[in-house]
SEPADO-41480 format. One record per residue (C-alpha): z, x, y; residue number from 1. Coordinates in steps of 0.5 Angstrom, whole numbers. Layout:
<node><z>Z</z><x>X</x><y>Y</y><k>NUM</k></node>
...
END
This chain:
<node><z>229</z><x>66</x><y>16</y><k>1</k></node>
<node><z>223</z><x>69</x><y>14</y><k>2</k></node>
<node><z>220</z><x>63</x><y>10</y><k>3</k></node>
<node><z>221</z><x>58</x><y>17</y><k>4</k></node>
<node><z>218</z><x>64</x><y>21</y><k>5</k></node>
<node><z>212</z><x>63</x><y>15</y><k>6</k></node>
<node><z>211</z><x>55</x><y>15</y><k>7</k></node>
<node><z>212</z><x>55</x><y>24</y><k>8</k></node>
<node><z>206</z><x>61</x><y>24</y><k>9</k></node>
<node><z>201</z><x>57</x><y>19</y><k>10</k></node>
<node><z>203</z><x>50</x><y>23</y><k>11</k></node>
<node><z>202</z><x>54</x><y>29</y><k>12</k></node>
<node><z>194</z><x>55</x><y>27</y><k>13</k></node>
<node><z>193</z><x>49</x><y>24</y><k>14</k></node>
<node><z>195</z><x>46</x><y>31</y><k>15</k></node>
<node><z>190</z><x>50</x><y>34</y><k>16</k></node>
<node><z>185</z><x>49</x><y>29</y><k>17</k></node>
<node><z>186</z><x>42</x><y>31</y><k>18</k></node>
<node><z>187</z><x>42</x><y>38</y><k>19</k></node>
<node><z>180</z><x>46</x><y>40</y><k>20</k></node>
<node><z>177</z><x>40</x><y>35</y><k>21</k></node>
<node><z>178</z><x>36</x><y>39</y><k>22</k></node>
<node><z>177</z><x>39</x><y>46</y><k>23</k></node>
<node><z>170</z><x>40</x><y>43</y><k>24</k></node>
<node><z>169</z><x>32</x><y>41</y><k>25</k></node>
<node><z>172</z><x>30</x><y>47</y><k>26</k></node>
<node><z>166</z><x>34</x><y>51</y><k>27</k></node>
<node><z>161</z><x>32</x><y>47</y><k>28</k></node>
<node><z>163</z><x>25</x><y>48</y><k>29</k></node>
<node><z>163</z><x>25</x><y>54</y><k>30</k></node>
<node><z>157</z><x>31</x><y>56</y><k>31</k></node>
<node><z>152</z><x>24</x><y>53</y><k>32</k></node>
<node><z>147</z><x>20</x><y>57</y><k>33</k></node>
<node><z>143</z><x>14</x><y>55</y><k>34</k></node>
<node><z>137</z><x>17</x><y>54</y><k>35</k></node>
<node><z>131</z><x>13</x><y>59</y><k>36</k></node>
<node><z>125</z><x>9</x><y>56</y><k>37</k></node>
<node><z>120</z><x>4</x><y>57</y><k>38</k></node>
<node><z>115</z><x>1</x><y>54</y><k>39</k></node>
<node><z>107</z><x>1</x><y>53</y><k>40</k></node>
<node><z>101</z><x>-2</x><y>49</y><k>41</k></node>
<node><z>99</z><x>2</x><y>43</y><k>42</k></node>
<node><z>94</z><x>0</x><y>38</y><k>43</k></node>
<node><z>97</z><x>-3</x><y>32</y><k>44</k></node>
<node><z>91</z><x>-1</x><y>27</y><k>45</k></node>
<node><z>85</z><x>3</x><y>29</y><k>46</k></node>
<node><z>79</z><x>-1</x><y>34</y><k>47</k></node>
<node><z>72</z><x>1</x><y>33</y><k>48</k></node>
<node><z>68</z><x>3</x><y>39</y><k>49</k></node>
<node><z>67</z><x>-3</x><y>43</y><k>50</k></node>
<node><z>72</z><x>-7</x><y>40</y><k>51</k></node>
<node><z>75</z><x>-12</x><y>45</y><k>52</k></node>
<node><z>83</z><x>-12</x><y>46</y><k>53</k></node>
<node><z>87</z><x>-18</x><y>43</y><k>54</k></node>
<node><z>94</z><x>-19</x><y>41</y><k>55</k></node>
<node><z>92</z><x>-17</x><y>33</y><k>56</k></node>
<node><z>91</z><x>-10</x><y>35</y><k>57</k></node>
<node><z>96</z><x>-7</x><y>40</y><k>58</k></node>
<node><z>103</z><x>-8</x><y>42</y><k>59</k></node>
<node><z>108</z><x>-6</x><y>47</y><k>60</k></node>
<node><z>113</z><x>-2</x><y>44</y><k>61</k></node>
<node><z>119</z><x>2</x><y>48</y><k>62</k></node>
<node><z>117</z><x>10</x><y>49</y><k>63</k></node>
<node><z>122</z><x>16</x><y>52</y><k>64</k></node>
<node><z>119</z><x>17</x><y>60</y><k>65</k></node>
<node><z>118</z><x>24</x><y>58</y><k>66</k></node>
<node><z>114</z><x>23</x><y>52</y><k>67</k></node>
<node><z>109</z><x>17</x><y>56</y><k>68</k></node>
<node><z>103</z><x>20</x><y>57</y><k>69</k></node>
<node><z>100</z><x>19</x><y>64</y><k>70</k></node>
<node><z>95</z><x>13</x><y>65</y><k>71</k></node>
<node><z>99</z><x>10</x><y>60</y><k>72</k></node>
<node><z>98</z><x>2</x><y>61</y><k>73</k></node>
<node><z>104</z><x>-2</x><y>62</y><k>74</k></node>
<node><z>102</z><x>-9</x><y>64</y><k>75</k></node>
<node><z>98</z><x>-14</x><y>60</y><k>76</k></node>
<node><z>94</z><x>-15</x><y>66</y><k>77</k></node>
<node><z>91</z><x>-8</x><y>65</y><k>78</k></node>
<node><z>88</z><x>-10</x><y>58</y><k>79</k></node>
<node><z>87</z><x>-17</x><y>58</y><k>80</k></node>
<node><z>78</z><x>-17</x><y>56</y><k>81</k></node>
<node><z>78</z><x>-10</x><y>56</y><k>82</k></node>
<node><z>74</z><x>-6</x><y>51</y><k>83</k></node>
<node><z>76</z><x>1</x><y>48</y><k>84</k></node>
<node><z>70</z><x>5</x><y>49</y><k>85</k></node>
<node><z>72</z><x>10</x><y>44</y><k>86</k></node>
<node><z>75</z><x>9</x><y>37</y><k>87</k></node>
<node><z>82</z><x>9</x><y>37</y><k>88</k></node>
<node><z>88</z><x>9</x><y>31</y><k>89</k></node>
<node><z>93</z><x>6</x><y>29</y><k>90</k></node>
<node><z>100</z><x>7</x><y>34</y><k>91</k></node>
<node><z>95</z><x>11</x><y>39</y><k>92</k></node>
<node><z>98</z><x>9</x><y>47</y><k>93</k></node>
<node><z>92</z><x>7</x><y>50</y><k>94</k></node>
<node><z>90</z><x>11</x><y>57</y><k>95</k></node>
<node><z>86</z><x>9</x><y>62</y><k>96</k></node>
<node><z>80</z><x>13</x><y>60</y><k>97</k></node>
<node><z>80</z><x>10</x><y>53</y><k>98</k></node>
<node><z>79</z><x>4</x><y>55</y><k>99</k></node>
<node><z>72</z><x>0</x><y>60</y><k>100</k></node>
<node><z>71</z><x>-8</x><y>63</y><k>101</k></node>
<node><z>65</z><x>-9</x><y>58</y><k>102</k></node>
<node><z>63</z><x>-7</x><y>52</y><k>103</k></node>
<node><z>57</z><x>-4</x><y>55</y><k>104</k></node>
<node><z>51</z><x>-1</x><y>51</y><k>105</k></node>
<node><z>53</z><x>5</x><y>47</y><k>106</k></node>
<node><z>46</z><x>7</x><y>46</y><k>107</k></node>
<node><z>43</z><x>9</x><y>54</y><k>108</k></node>
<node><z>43</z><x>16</x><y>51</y><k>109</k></node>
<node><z>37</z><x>12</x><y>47</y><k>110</k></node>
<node><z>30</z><x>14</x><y>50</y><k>111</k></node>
<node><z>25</z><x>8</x><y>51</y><k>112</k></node>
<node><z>20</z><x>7</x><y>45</y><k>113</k></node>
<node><z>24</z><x>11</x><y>40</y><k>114</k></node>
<node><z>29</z><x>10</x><y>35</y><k>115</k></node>
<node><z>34</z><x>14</x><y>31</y><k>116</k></node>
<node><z>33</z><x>15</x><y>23</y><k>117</k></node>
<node><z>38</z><x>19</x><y>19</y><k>118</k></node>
<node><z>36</z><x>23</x><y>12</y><k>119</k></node>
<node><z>42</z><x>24</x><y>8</y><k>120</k></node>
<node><z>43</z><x>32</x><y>7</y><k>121</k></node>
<node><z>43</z><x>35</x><y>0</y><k>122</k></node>
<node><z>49</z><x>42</x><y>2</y><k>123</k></node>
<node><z>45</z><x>47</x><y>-4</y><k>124</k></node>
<node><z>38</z><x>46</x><y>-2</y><k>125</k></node>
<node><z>38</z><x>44</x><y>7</y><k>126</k></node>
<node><z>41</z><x>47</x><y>13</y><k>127</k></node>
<node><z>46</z><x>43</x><y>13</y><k>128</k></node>
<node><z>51</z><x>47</x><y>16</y><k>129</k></node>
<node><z>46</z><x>50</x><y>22</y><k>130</k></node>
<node><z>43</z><x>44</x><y>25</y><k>131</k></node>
<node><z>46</z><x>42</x><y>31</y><k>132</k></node>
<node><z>45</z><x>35</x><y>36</y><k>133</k></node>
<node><z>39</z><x>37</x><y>40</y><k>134</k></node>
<node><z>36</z><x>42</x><y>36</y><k>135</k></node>
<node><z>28</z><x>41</x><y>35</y><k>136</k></node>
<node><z>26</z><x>40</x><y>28</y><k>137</k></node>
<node><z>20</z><x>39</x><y>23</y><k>138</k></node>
<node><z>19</z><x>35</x><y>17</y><k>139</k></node>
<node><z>17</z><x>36</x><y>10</y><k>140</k></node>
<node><z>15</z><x>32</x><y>5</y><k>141</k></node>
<node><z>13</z><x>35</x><y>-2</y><k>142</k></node>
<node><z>9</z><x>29</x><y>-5</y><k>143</k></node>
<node><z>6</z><x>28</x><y>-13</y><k>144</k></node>
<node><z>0</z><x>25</x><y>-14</y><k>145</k></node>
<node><z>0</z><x>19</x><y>-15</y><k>146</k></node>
<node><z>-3</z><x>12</x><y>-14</y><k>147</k></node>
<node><z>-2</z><x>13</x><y>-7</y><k>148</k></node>
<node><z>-2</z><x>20</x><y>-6</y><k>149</k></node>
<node><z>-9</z><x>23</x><y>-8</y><k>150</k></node>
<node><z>-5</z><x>30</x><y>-10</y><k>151</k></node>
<node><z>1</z><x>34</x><y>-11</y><k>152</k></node>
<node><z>2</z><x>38</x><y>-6</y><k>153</k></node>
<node><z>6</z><x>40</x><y>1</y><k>154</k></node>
<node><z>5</z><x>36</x><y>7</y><k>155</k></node>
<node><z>8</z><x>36</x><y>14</y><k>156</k></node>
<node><z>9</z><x>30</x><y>16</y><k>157</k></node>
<node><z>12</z><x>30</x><y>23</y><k>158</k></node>
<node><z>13</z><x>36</x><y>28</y><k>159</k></node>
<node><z>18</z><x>38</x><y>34</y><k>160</k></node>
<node><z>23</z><x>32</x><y>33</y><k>161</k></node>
<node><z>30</z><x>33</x><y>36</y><k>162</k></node>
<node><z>36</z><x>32</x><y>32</y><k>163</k></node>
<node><z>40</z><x>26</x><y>35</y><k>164</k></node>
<node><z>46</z><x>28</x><y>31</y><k>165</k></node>
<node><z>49</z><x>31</x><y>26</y><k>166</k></node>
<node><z>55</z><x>26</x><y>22</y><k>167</k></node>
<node><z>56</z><x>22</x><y>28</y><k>168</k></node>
<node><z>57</z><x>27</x><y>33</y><k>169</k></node>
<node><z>53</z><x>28</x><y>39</y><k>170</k></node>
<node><z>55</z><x>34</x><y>42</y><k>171</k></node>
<node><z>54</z><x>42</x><y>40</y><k>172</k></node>
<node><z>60</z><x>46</x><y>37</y><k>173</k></node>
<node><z>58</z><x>52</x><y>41</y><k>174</k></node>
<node><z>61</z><x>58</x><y>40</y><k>175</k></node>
<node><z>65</z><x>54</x><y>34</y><k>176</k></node>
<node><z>64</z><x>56</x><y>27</y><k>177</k></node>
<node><z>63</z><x>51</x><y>22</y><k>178</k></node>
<node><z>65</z><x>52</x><y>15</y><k>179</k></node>
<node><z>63</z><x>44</x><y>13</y><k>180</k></node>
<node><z>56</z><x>42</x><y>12</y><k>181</k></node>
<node><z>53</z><x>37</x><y>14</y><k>182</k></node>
<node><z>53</z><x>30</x><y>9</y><k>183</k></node>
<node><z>47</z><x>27</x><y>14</y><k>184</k></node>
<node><z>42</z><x>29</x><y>20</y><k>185</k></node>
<node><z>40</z><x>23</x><y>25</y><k>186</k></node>
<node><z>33</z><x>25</x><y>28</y><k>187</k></node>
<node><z>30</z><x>22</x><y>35</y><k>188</k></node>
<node><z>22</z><x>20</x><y>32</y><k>189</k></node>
<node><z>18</z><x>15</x><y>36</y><k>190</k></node>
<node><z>17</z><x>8</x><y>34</y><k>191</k></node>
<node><z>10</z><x>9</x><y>32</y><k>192</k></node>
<node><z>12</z><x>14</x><y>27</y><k>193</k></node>
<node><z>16</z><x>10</x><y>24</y><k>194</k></node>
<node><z>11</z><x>7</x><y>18</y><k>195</k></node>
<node><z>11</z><x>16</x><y>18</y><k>196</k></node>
<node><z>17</z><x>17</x><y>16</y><k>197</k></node>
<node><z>19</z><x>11</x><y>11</y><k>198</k></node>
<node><z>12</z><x>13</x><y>7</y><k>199</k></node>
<node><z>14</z><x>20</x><y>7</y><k>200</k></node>
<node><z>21</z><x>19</x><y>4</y><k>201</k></node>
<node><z>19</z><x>13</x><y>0</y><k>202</k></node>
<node><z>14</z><x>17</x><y>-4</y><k>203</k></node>
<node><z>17</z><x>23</x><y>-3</y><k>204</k></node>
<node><z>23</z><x>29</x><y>-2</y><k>205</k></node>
<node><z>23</z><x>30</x><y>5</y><k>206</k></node>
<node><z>27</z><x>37</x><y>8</y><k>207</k></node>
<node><z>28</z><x>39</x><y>15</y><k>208</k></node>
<node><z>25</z><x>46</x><y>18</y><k>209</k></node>
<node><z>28</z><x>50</x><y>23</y><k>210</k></node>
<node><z>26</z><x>56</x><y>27</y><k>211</k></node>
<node><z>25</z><x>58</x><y>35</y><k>212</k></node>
<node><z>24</z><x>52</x><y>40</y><k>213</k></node>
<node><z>18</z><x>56</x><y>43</y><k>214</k></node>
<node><z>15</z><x>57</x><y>37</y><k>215</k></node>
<node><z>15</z><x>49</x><y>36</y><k>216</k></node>
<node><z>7</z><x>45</x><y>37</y><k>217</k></node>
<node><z>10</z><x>40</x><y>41</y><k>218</k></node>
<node><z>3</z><x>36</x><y>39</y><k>219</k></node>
<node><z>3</z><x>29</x><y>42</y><k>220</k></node>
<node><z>-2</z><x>23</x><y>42</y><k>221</k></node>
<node><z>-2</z><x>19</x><y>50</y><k>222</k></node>
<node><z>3</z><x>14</x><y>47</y><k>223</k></node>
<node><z>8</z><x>19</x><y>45</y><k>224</k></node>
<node><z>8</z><x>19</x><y>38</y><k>225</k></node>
<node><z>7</z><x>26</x><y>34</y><k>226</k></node>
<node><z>0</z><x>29</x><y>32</y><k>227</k></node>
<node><z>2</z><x>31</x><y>25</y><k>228</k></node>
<node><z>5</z><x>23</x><y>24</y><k>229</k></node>
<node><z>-1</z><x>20</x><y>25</y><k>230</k></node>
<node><z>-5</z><x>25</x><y>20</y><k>231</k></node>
<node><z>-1</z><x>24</x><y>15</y><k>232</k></node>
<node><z>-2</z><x>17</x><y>16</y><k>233</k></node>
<node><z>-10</z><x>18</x><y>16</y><k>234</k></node>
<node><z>-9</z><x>22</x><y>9</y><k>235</k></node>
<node><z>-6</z><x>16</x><y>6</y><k>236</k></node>
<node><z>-11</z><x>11</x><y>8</y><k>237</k></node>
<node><z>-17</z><x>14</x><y>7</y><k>238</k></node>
<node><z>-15</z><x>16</x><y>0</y><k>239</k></node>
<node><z>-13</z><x>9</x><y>0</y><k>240</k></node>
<node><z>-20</z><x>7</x><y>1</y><k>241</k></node>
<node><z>-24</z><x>11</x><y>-3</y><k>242</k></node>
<node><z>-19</z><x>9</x><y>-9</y><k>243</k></node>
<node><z>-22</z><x>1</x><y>-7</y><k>244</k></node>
<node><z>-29</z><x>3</x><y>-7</y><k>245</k></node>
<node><z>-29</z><x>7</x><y>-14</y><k>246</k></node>
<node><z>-25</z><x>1</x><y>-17</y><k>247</k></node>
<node><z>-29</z><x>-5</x><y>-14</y><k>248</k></node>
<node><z>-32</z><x>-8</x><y>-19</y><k>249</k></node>
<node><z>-40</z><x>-8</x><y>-20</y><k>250</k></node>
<node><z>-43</z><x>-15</x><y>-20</y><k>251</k></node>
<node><z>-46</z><x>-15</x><y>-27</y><k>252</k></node>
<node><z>-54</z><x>-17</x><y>-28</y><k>253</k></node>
<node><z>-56</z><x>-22</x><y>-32</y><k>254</k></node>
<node><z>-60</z><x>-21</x><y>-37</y><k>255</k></node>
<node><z>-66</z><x>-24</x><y>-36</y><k>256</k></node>
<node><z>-67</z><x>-31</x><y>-41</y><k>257</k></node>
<node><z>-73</z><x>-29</x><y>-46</y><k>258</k></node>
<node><z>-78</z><x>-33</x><y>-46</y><k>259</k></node>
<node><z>-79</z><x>-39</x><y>-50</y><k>260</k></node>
<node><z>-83</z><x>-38</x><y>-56</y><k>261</k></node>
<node><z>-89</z><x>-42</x><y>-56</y><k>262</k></node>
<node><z>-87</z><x>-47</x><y>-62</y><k>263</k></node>
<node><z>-94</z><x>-52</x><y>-60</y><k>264</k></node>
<node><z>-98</z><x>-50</x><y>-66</y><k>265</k></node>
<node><z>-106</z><x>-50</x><y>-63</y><k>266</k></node>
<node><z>-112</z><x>-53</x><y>-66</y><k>267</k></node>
<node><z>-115</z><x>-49</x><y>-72</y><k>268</k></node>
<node><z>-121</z><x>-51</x><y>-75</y><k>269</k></node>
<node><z>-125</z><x>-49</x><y>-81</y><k>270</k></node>
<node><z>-133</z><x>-49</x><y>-83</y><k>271</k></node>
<node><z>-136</z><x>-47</x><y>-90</y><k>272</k></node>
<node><z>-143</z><x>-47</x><y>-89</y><k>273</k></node>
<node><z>-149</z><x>-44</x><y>-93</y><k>274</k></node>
<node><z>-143</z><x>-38</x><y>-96</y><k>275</k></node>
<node><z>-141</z><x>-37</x><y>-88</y><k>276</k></node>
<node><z>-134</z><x>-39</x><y>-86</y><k>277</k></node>
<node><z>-133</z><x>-40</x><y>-80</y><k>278</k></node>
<node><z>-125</z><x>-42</x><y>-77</y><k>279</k></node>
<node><z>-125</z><x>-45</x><y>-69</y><k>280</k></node>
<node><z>-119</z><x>-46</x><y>-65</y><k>281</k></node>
<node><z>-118</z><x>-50</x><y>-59</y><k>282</k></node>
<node><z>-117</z><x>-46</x><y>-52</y><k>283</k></node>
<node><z>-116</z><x>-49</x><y>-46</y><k>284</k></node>
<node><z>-121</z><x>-55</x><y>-49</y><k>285</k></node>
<node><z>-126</z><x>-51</x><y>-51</y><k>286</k></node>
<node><z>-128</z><x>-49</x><y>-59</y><k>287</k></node>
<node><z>-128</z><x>-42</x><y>-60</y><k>288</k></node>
<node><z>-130</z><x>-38</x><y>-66</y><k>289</k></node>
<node><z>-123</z><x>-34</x><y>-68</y><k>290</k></node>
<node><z>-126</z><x>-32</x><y>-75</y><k>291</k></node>
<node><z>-133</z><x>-32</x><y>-79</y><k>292</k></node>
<node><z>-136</z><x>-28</x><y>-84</y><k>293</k></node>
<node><z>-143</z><x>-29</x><y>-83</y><k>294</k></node>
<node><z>-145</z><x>-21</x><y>-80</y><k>295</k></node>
<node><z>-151</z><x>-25</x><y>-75</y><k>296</k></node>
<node><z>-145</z><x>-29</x><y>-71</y><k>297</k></node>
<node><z>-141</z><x>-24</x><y>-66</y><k>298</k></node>
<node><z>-135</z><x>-27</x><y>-63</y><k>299</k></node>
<node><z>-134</z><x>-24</x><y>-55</y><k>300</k></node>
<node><z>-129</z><x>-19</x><y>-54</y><k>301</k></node>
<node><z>-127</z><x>-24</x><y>-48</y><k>302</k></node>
<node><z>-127</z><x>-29</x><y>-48</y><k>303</k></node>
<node><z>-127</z><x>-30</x><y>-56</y><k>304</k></node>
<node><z>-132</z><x>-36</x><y>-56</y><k>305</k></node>
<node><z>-139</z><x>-36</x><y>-60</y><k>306</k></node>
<node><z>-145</z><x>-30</x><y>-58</y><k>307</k></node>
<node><z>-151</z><x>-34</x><y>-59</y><k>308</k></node>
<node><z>-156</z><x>-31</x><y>-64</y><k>309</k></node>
<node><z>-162</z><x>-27</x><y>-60</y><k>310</k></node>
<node><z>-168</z><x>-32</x><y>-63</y><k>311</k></node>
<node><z>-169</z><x>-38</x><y>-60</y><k>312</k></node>
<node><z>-165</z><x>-45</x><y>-63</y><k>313</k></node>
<node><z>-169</z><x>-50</x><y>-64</y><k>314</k></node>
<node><z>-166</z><x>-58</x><y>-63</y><k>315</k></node>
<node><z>-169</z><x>-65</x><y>-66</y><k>316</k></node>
<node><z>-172</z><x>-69</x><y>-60</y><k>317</k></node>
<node><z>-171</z><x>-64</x><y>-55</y><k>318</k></node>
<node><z>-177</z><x>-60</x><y>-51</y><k>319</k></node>
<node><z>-183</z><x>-65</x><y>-53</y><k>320</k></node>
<node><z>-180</z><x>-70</x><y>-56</y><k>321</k></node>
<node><z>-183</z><x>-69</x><y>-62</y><k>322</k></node>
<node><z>-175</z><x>-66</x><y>-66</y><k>323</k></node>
<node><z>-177</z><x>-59</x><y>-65</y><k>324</k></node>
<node><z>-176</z><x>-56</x><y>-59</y><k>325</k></node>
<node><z>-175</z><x>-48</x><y>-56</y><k>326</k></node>
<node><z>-167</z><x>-48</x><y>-53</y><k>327</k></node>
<node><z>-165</z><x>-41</x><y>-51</y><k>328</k></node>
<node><z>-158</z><x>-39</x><y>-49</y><k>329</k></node>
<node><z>-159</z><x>-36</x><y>-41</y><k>330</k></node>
<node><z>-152</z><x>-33</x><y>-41</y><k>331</k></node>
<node><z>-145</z><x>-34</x><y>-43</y><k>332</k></node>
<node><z>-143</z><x>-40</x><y>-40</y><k>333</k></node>
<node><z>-148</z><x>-44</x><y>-43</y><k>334</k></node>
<node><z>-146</z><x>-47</x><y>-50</y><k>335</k></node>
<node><z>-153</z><x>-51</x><y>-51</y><k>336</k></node>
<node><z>-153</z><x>-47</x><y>-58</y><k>337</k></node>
<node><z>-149</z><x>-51</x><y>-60</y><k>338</k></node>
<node><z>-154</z><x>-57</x><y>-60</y><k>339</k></node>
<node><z>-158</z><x>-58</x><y>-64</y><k>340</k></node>
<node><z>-159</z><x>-56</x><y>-73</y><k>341</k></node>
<node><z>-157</z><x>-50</x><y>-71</y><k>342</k></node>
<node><z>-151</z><x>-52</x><y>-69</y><k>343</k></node>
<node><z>-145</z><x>-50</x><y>-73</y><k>344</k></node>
<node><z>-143</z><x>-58</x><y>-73</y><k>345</k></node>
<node><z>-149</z><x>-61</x><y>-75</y><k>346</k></node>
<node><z>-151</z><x>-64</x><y>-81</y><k>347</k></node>
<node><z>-156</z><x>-66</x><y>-85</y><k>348</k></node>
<node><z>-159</z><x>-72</x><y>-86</y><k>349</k></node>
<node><z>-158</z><x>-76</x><y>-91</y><k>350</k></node>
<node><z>-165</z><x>-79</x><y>-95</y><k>351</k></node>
<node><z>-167</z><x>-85</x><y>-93</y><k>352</k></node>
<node><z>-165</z><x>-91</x><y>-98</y><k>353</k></node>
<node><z>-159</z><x>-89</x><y>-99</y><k>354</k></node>
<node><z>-156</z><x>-95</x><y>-94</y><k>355</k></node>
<node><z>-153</z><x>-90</x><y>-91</y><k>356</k></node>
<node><z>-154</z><x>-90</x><y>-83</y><k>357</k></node>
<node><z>-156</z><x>-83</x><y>-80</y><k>358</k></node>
<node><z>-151</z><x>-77</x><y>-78</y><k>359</k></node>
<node><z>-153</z><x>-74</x><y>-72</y><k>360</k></node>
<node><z>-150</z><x>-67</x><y>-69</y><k>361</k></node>
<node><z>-143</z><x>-68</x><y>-68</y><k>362</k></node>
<node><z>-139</z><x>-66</x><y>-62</y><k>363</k></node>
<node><z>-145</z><x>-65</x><y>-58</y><k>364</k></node>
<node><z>-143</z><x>-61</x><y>-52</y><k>365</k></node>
<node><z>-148</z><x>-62</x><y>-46</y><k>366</k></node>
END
């Protein structure tokens, strides 16, 4: 009896057990709605700025009503030729706000004549995790002496530029703290600093200085370019040009050609009369006396030609035409000594009946 009391109180449990079970089962079942849905573009892959919405990267895909964001677009018409005007990742809804009806010009930030430049930041040596878009600069090149660069030393190369950007972010973190240095700087410069700017960083190391924007000289040519950019180019150029000046090869001065020797051997001759030698040489047509060793014939110390003796010479068949006659040199351009026996040509006679027909003064100058 008691062992039948047992077994009903355990079934009498166990039917219990199972009967809320099932209660619980059938109130779930039946307290499950189907949940509400609907569908909407999302990117497929991720779309750079300006990039146009095609069928390879966007989708409709079916999002719960209460997790569609608000601006979501819903219908093909929506974004047919449209174009993101941010980028956008993959699986990302697009909303009315991320997207434009043209690709439009990314850059009217941009101001006319100026381009933008950026300079790779080095995190040990820069301010890499205080510089900010719109904060106000100056550059510094550290030069060594070179072909181009007339000394070692620091030189500022522009001053005053604005920070266009910094990673690619255009706007200020105020009041954020950031613990991630910057990897690269983008500077607003003038388009006539430009030839500044590749200079410095091509032939040196550039790094940025930063301060108070009251204390920057906001120094600037009348076509906008900056002051300290068009010094920096003159320092170049002028030491360009001394460098030219210094290396321009001389032209060399020939060395004047020597005169050439006068080989042509002039006209010598020589008289041995009475223990006298006596050697004339043929100048300019004339006979003149260039050695003798008779102490009463002097040769003239300008024009070398015979001194005549101071006594009267006396010459055959001149004067009366008896044979003898007085003929007396007046001055040194009379040559009449030479006439006559006293003349340094003249020969004697020879006797008469020797056949030999008679020699009279040769070369006779008259």
């Amino acid at each position: 009896m008691r062992s039948k009391s047992l077994l009903l109180a355990v079934a009498g449990i166990c039917g219990t057990i199972a009967a809320v079970g099932t209660s619980k089962w059938m109130h779930a079942q039946g307290g499950v709605e189907k949940q509400q849905t609907a569908e909407i573009f999302v990117t497929v892959q991720d779309i750079e700025i300006g990039e146009q919405f095609t069928a390879e990267n966007v989708r409709l895909e079916a999002w719960p009503l209460d997790r569609i964001p608000e601006g979501s677009m819903q219908k093909l018409e929506q974004i047919e030729g449209k174009f993101t005007n941010q980028r956008l990742y993959a699986g990302e809804p697009l909303i009315s706000r991320k997207i434009s009806e043209t690709a439009g010009n990314t850059r009217r930030d941009i101001p006319r004549d100026y381009s933008v430049v950026s300079l790779q930041t080095d995190p040990a040596t820069s301010m890499a995790t205080l510089i900010e878009p719109g904060d106000r600069v100056n550059v510094m090149g550290f030069f060594k002496k070179g072909e181009v660069i007339p000394q070692t030393m620091t030189q500022k190369v522009l001053t005053g530029i604005r920070v266009y950007a910094v990673d690619g972010r255009k706007t200020r973190t105020e009041g954020e703290a950031i613990s991630t240095p910057a990897r690269s700087v983008s500077l607003l410069i003038h388009k006539r600093d430009e030839e500044a700017w590749t200079y410095a960083n091509e032939l040196g190391r550039i790094r940025l200085s930063l301060s108070h924007p009251d204390e920057y000289d906001n120094r600037e040519t009348s076509d906008g370019s900056d002051v300290a950019g068009q010094e920096f180019l003159k320092w170049i150029a002028d030491y360009g040009k001394r460098e030219a000046e210094i290396s321009q090869p001389t032209a060399a001065v020939a060395p004047a050609a020597p005169a050439p020797e006068n080989t042509e051997q002039a006209l010598r001759m020589t008289k041995m009369s009475g223990g006298m030698m006596t050697v004339y040489e043929m100048q300019n047509g004339i006979w003149v006396v260039v050695q003798s060793s008779d102490a009463d014939t002097e040769t003239s110390p300008t024009t070398g030609l015979i001194s005549p003796p101071a006594q009267a010479n006396t010459m055959p068949g001149a004067g009366t035409g008896t044979g003898t006659g007085a003929n007396t040199s007046t001055g040194p351009d009379d040559y009449s000594y030479l006439n006559g026996s006293g003349s340094p040509f003249f020969e004697e006679e020879p006797q008469p009946g020797n056949n030999q027909r008679p020699i009279r003064a040769l070369n006779r100058v008259r």
